[in-house]
Structures are given as C-alpha cells and as structure tokens.
LUMPA-490996 format. One record per residue (C-alpha): residue number from 1; x, y, z. Coordinates in pm, 1 decimal. Example, Ala and Ser with C-alpha at 12.3 -4.5 7.8 and 13.67 -1.06 7.14 Angstrom:
% LUMPA-490996
    n        xx        yy        zz
    1    1230.0    -450.0     780.0
    2    1367.0    -106.0     714.0
% end
This chain:
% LUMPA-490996
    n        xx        yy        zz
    1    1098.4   -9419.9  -11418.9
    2    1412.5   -9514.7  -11622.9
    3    1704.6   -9720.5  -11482.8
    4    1973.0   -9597.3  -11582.5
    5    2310.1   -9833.0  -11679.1
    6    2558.4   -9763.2  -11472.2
    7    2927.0   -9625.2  -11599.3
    8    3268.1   -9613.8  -11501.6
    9    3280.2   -9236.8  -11566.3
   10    2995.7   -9141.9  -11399.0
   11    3083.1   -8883.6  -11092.0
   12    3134.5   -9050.6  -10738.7
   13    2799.2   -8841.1  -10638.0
   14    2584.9   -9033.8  -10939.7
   15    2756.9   -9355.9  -10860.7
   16    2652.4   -9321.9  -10465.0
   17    2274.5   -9211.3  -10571.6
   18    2281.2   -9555.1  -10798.1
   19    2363.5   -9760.0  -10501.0
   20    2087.1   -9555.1  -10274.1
   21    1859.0   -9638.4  -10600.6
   22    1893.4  -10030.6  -10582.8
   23    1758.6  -10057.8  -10306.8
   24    1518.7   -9836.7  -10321.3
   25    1357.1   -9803.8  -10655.9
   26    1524.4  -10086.0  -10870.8
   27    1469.9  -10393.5  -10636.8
   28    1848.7  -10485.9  -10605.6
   29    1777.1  -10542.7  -10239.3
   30    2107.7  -10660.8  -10033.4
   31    1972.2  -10475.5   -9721.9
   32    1597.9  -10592.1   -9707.6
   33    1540.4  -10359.1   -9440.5
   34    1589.2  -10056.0   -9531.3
   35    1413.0  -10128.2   -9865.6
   36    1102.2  -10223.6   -9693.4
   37    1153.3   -9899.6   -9470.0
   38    1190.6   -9686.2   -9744.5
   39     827.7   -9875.2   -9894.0
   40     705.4   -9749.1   -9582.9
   41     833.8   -9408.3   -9633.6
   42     749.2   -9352.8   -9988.4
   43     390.1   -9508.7   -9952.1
   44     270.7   -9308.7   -9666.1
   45     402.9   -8958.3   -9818.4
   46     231.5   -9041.6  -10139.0
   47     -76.4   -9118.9   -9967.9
   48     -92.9   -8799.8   -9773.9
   49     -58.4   -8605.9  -10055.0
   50    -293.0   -8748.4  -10294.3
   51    -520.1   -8671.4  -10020.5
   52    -470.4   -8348.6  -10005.0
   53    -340.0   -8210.5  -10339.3
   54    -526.9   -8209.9  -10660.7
   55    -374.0   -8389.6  -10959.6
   56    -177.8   -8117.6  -11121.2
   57    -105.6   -7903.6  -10831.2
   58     260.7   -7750.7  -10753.2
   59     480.5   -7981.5  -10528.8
   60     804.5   -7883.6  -10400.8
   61    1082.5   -8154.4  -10294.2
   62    1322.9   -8056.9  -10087.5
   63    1645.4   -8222.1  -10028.1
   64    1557.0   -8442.7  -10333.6
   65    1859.4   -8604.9  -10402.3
   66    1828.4   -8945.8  -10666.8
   67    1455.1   -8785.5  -10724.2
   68    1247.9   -9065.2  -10717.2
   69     945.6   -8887.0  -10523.7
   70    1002.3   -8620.1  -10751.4
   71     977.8   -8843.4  -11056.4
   72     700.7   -9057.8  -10900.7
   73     465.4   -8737.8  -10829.3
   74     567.7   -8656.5  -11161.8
   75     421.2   -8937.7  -11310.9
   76     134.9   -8924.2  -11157.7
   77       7.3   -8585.9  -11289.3
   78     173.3   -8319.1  -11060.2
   79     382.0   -7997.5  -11138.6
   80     697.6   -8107.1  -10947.7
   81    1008.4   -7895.0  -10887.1
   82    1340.9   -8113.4  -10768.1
   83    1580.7   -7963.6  -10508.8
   84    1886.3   -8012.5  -10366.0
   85    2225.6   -7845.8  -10252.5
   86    2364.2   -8094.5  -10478.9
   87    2346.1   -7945.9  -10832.6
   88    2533.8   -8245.9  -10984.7
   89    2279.9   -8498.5  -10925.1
   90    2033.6   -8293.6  -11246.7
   91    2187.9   -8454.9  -11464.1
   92    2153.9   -8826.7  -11278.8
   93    1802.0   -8737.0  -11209.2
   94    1716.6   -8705.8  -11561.9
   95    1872.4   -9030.6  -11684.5
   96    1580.7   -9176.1  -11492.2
   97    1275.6   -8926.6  -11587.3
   98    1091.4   -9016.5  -11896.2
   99     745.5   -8811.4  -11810.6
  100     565.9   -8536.1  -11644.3
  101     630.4   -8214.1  -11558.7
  102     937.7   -8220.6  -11311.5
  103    1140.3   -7878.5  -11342.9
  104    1505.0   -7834.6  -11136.5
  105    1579.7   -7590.6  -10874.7
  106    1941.8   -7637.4  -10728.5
  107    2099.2   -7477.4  -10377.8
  108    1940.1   -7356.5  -10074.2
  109    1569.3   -7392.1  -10097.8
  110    1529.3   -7092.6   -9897.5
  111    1747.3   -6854.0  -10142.9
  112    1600.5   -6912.1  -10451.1
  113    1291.9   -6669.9  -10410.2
  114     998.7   -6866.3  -10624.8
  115     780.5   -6662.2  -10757.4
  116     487.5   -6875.3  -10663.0
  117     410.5   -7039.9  -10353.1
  118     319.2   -7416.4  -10347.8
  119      47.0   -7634.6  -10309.0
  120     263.3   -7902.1  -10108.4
  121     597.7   -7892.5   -9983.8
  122     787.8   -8202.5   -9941.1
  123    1007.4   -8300.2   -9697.5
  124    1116.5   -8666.8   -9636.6
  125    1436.2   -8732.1   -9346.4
  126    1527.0   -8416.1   -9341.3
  127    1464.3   -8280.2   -9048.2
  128    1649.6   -8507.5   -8818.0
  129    1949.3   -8358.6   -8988.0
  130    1899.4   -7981.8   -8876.7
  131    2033.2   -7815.3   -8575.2
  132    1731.0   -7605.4   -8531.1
  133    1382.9   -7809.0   -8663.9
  134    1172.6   -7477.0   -8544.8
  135    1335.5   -7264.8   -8773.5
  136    1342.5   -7493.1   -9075.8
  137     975.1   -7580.6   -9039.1
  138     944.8   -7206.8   -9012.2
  139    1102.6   -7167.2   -9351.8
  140     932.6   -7440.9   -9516.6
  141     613.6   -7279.2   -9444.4
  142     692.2   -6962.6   -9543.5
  143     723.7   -7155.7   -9940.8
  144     333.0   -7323.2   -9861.7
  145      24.2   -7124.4   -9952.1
  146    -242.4   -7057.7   -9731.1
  147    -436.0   -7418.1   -9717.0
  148    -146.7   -7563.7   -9870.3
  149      59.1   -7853.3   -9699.4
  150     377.9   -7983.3   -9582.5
  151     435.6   -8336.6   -9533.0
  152     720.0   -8453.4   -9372.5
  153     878.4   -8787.6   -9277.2
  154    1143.4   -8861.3   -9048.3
  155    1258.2   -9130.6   -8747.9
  156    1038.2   -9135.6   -8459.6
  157    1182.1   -8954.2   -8161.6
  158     979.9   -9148.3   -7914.2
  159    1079.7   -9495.7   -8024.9
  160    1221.8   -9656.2   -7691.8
  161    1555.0   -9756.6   -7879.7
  162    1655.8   -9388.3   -7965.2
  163    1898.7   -9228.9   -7741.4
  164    1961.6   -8903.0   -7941.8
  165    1851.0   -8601.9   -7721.1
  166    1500.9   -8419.4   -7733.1
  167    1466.3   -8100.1   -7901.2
  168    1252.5   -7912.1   -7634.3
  169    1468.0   -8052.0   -7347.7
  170    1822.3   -7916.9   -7501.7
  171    1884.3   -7555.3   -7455.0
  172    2186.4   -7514.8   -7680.1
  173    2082.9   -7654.3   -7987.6
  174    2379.6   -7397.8   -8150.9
  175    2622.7   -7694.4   -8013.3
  176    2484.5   -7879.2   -8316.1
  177    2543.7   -7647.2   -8600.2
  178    2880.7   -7810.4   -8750.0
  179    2740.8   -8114.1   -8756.5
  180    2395.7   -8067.8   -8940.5
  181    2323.6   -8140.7   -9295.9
  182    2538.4   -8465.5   -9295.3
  183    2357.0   -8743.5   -9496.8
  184    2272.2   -9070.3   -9375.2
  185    2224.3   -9181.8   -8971.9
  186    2535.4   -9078.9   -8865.1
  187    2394.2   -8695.1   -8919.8
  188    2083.8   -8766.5   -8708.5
  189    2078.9   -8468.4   -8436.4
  190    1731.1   -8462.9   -8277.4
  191    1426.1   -8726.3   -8378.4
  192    1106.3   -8531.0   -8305.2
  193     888.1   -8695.5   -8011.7
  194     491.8   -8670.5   -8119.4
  195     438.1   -8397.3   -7921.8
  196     713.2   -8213.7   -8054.6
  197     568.0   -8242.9   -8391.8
  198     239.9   -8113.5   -8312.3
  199     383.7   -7780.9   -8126.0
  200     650.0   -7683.8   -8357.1
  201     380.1   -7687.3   -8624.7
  202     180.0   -7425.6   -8380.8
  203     463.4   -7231.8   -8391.1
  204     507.3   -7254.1   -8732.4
  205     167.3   -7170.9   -8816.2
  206      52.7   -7472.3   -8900.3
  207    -216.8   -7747.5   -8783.5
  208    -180.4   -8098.3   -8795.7
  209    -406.1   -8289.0   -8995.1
  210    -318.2   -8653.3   -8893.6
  211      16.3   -8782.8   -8786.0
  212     106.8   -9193.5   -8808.7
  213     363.4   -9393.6   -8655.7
  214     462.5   -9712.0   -8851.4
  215     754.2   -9961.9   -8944.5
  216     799.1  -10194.7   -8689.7
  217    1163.5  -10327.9   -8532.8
  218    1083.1  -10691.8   -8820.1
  219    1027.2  -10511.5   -9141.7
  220    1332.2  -10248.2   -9099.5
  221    1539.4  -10523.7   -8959.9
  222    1642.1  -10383.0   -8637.7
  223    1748.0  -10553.0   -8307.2
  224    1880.4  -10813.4   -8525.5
  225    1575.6  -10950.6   -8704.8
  226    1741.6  -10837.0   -9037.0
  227    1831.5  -11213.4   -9071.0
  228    1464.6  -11296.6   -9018.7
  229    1398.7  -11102.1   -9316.9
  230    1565.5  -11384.9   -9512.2
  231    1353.4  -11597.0   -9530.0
  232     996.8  -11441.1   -9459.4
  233     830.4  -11337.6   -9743.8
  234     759.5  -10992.7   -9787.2
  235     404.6  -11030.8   -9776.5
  236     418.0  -11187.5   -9445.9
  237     651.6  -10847.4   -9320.8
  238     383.6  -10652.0   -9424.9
  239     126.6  -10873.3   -9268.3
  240     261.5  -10776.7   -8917.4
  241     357.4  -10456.5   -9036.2
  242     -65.1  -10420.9   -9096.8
  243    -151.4  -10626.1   -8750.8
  244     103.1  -10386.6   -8543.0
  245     -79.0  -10040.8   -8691.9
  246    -418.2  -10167.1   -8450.3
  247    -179.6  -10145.5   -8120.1
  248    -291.0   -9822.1   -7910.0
  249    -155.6   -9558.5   -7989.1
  250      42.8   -9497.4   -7679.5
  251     200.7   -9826.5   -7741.6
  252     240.0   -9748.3   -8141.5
  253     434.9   -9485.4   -8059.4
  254     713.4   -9660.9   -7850.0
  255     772.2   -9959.5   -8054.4
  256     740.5   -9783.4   -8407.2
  257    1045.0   -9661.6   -8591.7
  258     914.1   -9411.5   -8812.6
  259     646.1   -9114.2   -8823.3
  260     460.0   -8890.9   -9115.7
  261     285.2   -8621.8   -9086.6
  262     116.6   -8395.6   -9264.9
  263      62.3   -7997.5   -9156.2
  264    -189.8   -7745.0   -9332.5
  265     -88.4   -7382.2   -9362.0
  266    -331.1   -7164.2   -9216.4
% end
C-alpha cells in the first residue's frame, strides 16, 4: 500500500480518510489506542479469513471507506471488490493501491445486484451502526454463497462498561432509524451481546464457526490508561493483551472490548 501526500485541494472526505489512515495504516500514532485497537481489528479479520477462503477467492467489503482491508486482501492474492455509500473516496482509495485485483462498487451494497455471489463478505464496525442488525445480517447473507462466510467485527455488547441498550431486550428498534449509519462512536446504537451474535446468525441462516473476544481496557486505552500507553512499549501491550486471551471465557467476555466472528452460510 501507497501513502499518499497529502494536498490542500484534496476534498474534506479524502482529507478526513488521511487522518483515519495515520493512525491506522501509516504509523502517525497521536492516539495509541485506537491504533493498537484497530491492530486488533485488522489482525483477527485477516486471520479468519485466510482460514477460510482460498487465495484468490471473491471478497466483498462493505462499508469500506479509506480501503485498507480491501487493499491488504488485495495484496495478498484475493479478488476484492471495495464498497461504500461514499463514491468520492475511489479516487482516495486508489492513490494508495499499487497491486492486486481490487475492483469498485459504490452505493448501497444491497442495490447493486452482483451477478455472482461471494466467497466472503466483509463486514468490520458496521453493525453497531444499524437500527435493525437482524435484517442487515439478513442481507449480507443473501450476497454469501452456500459455504461461503461472513466475518464481522464490531464492539462487544457484553463488556461491563457499555451502557447502550440490548438488541433482543428493545422492542422498538424503529426509534433508532434517524440516527443509524452515522460514522464513528457517537453512531453506536446496539453492541451485540455473545449470545446475540450466535442467534441472529440462526436466523440468518448461518452457523457460527468460532467467535473471540479480545482488546483489553490497557491496549485501547480506556478507563484512563491511555496515558499508560506512553510509555509501555508496544510489545509489552500486546504481552497482556496475549496473557488476558487465557481468562475464562465468562470472564473474557466482560472485561474485553471487542468481538469477531465469523458465520458460514449454509
């Protein structure tokens, strides 16, 4: 992957993906945090689908935006197709993509009628941001072969610090409409509990293959340890980060921030 130089003409959009990208894939790290929490992110969804996809098979990625799991599959040997609602960011995308095959599918993923379904289906903190994660997991199934996958990433509902509602308790999720799709934490609606997950795959027609809970309170900085972060070295973060992953699981899943998981189509 390229990095790109930034300029003074560039759109507002490009200029807001560049500051997303120096954290995340150039190493300009102000916010140590959330650049080790994206590590996280990126290394466990790359994991679960080199386990599960072939090297060259069809990956979609939804809600793409900067496209650096698009380029980074990409790179690696897969037939990747970007998407976002955000048709501007093609063009930003591409000042960073120097090889593979990565092809560009703007707008609502569930409008554009592929003519092929896909081996894997991507999608990373997304679902957080929809008023109605049974439907949308619906949809993204519908875009999976049979055998294919889906592996999603998003905050860990069962976290004891989160106070945003469950999905199965709330009866009018419609009350959340206006505010879905907004980027960042602020648009967070629901974080899916672990049990959640594994029966709004069932109704999606899906099983889950394994689900993890990682990134602990230290290495995204939360509950003030951000300023510890300062002055540990990253491989000592990570050190924890790898000592904390043997805790039971029942006590994984309240003191863990994040969760993957990754759902075969039957």
């Amino acid at each position: 992957m390229t990095k790109p130089e930034p300029c003074e003409t560039w759109p507002e959009s490009w200029k807001e993906a560049f500051r997303y990208d120096s954290e995340e894939a150039f190493g300009d790290h102000k916010v140590l945090g959330y650049a080790y929490a994206y590590a996280n992110r990126r290394d466990r969804a790359f994991d679960l689908v080199e386990v599960s996809v072939s090297n060259g098979g069809r990956i979609l990625d939804v809600a793409a935006a900067q496209g650096n799991f698009s380029i980074g599959f990409a790179e690696k040997g897969y037939d990747v197709t970007w998407n976002d609602l955000r048709d501007e960011l093609i063009g930003y995308v591409k000042l960073k993509y120097d090889r593979g095959r990565l092809s560009f599918a703007p707008g609502n993923v569930f409008d554009l009628g592929f003519k092929e379904e896909f081996d894997a289906v991507l999608i990373t903190e997304i679902i957080e941001h929809v008023a109605h994660p049974d439907e949308f997991l619906k949809q993204v199934a519908s875009l999976v072969r049979p055998g294919g996958v889906i592996v999603m990433t998003t905050p860990n509902g069962a976290y004891w610090g989160n106070s945003l509602p469950k999905f199965s308790e709330h009866h009018n999720p419609q009350s959340f409409e206006a505010k879905q799709f907004q980027p960042n934490g602020d648009g967070h609606i629901f974080l899916l509990w672990p049990d959640e997950i594994v029966s709004l795959g069932q109704k999606a027609g899906l099983t889950l293959e394994r689900m993890d809970v990682f990134t602990t309170p230290l290495t995204n900085g939360h509950l003030k340890t951000k300023h510890l972060l300062r002055f540990l070295p990253r491989s000592w973060v990570f050190g924890l980060e790898k000592m904390a992953s043997l805790l039971p699981e029942v006590l994984k899943k309240r003191v863990m921030l994040q969760t993957a998981a990754l759902y075969k189509k039957l």
